[in-house]
N, C-alpha and C positions, 0 to 999 in steps of 0.2 A: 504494500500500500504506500500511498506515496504520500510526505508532509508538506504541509506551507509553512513555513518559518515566517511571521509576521512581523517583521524589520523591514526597514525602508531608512536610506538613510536622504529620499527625497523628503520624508516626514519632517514636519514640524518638529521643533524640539522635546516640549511637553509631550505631542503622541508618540515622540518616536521614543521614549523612555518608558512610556505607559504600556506599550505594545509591545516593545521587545522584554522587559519585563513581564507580560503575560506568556509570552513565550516562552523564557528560561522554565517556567512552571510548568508547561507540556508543552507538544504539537499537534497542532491541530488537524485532521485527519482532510485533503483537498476536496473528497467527495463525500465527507459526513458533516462532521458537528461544523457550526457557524456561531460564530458572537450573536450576530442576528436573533440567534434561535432563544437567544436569554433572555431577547427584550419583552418585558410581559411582567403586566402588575402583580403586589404581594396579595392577600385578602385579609382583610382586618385584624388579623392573628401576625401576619408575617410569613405566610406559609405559600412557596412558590409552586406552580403547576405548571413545567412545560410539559408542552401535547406534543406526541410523538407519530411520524409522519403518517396520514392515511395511507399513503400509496404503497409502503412497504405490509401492510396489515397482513392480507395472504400470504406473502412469505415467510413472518415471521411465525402464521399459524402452526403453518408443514412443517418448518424447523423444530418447534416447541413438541409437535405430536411426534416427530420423529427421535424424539430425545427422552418424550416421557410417555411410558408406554400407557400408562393409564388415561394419559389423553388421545393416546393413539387412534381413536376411534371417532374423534369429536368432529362436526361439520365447520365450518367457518364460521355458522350464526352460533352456535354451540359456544364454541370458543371467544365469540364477541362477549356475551352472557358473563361466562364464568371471569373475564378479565375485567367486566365492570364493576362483578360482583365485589372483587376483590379492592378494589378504589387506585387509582392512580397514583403514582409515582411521584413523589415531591421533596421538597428542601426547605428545611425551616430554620434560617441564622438566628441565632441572637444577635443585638444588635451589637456594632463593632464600639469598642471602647476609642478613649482617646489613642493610645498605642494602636496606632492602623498599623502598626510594622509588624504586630506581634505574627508568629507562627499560627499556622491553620492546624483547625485538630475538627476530620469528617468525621463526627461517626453512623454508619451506615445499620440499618433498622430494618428488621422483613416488616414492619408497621403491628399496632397493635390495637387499631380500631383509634379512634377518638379520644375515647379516657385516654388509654395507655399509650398513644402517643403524648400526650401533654404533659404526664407523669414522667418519660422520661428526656423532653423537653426541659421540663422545670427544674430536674435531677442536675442536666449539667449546666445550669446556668453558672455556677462558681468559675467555671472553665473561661466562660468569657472573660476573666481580670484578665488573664493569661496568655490567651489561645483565640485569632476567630474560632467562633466555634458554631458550626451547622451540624444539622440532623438530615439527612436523608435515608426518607421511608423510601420503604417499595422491592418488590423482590428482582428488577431490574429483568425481568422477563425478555421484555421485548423492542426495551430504550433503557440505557444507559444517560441521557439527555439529563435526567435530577441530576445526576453526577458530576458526569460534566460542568453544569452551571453553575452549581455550586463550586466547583472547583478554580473556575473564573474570577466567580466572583471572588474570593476570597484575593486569587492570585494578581486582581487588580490591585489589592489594598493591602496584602502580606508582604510577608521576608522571612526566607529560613525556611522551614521542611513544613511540609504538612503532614500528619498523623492520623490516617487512617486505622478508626477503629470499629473492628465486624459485632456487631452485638449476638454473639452465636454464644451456644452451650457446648459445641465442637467445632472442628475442621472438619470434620468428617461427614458431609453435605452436600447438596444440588446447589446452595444457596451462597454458602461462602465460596463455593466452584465457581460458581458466577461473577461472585463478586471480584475474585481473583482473575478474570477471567480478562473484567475487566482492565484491571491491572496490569495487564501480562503476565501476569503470576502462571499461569495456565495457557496452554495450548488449546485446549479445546474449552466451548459454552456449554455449559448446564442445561441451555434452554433453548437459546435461539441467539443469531451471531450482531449480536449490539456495535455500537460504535467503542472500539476501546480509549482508555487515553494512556500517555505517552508521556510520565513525568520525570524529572527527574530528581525531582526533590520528596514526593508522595514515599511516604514510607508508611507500608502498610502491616500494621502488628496483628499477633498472630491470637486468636481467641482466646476467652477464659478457661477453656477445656478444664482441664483437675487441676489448674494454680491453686498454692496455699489458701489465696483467698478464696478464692470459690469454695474451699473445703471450709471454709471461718464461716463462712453466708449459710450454708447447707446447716453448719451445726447449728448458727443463731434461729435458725428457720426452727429447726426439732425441737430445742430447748426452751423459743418460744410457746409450746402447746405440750411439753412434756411436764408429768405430775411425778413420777415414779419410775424412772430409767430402768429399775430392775425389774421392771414386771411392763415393759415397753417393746415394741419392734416397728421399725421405722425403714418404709420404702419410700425407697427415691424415683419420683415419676417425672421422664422425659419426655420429650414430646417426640424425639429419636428421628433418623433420617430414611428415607423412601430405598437404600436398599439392604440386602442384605450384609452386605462385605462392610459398610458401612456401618450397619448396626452392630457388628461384632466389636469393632474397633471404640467405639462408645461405648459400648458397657465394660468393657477393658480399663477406658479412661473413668468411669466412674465408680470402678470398683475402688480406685484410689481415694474418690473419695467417702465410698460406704466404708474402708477402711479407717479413714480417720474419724468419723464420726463413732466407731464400735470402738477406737483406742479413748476417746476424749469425751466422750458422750454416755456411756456407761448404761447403755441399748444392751437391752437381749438379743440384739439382734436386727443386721441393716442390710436391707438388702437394694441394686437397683433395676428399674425398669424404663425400657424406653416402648412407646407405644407406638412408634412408626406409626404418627395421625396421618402421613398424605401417604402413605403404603396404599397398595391397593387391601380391600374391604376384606377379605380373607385371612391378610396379615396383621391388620391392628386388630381383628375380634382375636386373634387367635392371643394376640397378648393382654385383650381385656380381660380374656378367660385367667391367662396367670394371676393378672393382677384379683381379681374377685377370690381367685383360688389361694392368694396366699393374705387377704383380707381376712376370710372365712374360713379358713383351716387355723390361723393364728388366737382367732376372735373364740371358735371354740374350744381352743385350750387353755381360755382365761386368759389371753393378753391383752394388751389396750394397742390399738395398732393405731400409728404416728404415720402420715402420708404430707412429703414436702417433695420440695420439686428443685432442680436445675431449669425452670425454664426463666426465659431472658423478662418475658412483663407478668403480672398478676393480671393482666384481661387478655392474656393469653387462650388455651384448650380448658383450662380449668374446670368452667360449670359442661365442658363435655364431660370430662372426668368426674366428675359428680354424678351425674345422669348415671354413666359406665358401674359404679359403685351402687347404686339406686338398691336399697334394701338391707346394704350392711352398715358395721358397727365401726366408726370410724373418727380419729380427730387430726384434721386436712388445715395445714398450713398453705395459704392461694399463694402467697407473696412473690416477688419475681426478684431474678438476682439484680437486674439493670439498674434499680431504682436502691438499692443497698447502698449504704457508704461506701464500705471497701471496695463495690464496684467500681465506683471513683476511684479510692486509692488503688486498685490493678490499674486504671490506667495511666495513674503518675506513674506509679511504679513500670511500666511495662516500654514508658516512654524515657524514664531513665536509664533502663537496660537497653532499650536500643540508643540513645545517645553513646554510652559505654560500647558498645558495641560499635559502633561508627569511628571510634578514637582511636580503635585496636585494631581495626580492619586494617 
């Protein structure tokens, strides 16, 4: 593919500073993304919506069904349906402080409805003393476009790296695939082949997977709704990824941290579970059956069973999860990790190990 490098040293002085400085930040792709494409008002929130092109729609359908089998079947109007369902792709800055030089810090979001986008909106407002700091929802399906602009924008009014951070419970995903994807992190899309960008400064860190802290969150989640640890058993409910080879590799990652909850926690007993929710329909019943089955196997042995979660918002699958459980004996922590303190401190912390990390290279 081929770049434009947006310098001109016909330019004016001010554009020609402004432009080639948006440049050193990526390149821009000759037959995709356009500054153009950014021009478009916020809505009374702050909350940006580019629309991403009609004319590419069909293609990126066939892509997406040829990538996920469960879609594999869908018609065009089918697939119009389910992508409105899900709501559009967007970008939400906080507004930039005096420091317009500071560093850009994305963090990127599969969105989490309304509530739970503002929740954790509002979580990292501290970020902005610091950091531009924007939110981009959206699972980046079939435009990459939020990304991008946001990425603009920042790279109009920034200095210094910007920090991309995946709001996932793994790596091990269609979704961080993607988002890598877009990155160049990745060879091959998730979903469908988006416009990528081309940074040079974008440094993109790597998920909460089993970090210590994530292990800290998980236990404050238990400990919040625990009475009696030695007469407790506590599963850890995922929301888990669409395939198999995948799903292995996750409950791997979070046996580390049902482990440290059974050292520190003082549990009869912690088990974890992912529920592969976008599996196809045969494989999440077949793990709602474990999960009921070690609900009610536990319940009639006289235990009190403790149900928290690794997922990233509290308006997450949750009251799915509820439904799934419908008839048993149980006390369910909803809470989401994203909106935790220590979530924040992973990502100081995850931004000073890559700073250390860039000194040593």
């Amino acid at each position: 593919m081929k770049f434009l490098i947006l310098c001109s040293l016909q330019e004016s002085r001010t554009r020609f500073l402004k432009i080639c400085f948006t440049s050193s930040l990526f390149l821009v792709p000759v037959l995709g993304f356009s500054q153009d494409l950014c021009e478009f008002p916020a809505d009374e929130l702050g909350k940006r919506f580019p629309q991403a092109g009609m004319e590419t729609m069909s293609s990126k359908y066939q892509e997406i069904r040829d990538s996920m089998p469960s879609m594999s079947d869908m018609t065009d109007k089918q697939m119009s349906f389910v992508m409105k369902s899900m709501g559009g792709d967007y970008y939400w800055p906080h507004p930039v402080n005096e420091a317009d030089s500071a560093p850009g810090l994305l963090i990127l979001a599969h969105g989490f409805g309304e509530e739970g986008d503002a929740d954790l909106y509002n979580s990292m407002k501290d970020f902005s003393e610091t950091y531009q700091t924007t939110i981009a929802y959206g699972m980046s399906m079939m435009s990459s476009r939020h990304i991008e602009c946001s990425l603009l924008e920042m790279g109009q009014a920034g200095n210094g790296k910007t920090y991309i951070v995946p709001v996932s419970a793994s790596p091990f995903n269609t979704l961080v695939r993607q988002w890598r994807y877009i990155f160049n992190l990745e060879d091959d899309y998730s979903y469908a082949n988006v416009e990528r960008v081309n940074s040079r400064r974008a440094v993109f860190l790597e998920p909460i997977g089993d970090h210590p802290l994530v292990r800290e969150i998980v236990l404050d989640f238990a400990n919040e709704i625990s009475a009696d640890p030695s007469n407790e058993v506590v599963l850890i409910v995922a929301h888990g990824p669409v395939s198999g080879e995948d799903n292995v590799l996750q409950l791997e990652m979070m046996d580390n941290i049902s482990s440290y909850l059974s050292a520190n926690g003082g549990f009869l007993e912690v088990m974890p579970l992912t529920l592969q929710d976008d599996a196809p329909p045969e494989v999440r019943a077949a793990n709602v059956q474990r999960m009921r089955e070690f609900v009610s196997s536990r319940s009639y042995d006289g235990r009190d069973v403790l149900i928290v979660s690794n997922l990233m918002s509290g308006k997450g699958i949750q009251r799915r999860v509820e439904r799934d459980l419908e008839g048993l004996t149980y006390s369910f922590n909803s809470n989401g990790v994203a909106t935790h303190q220590l979530f924040r401190e992973w990502i100081k912390v995850s931004i000073q190990e890559s700073l250390e990390k860039s000194q040593t290279d």
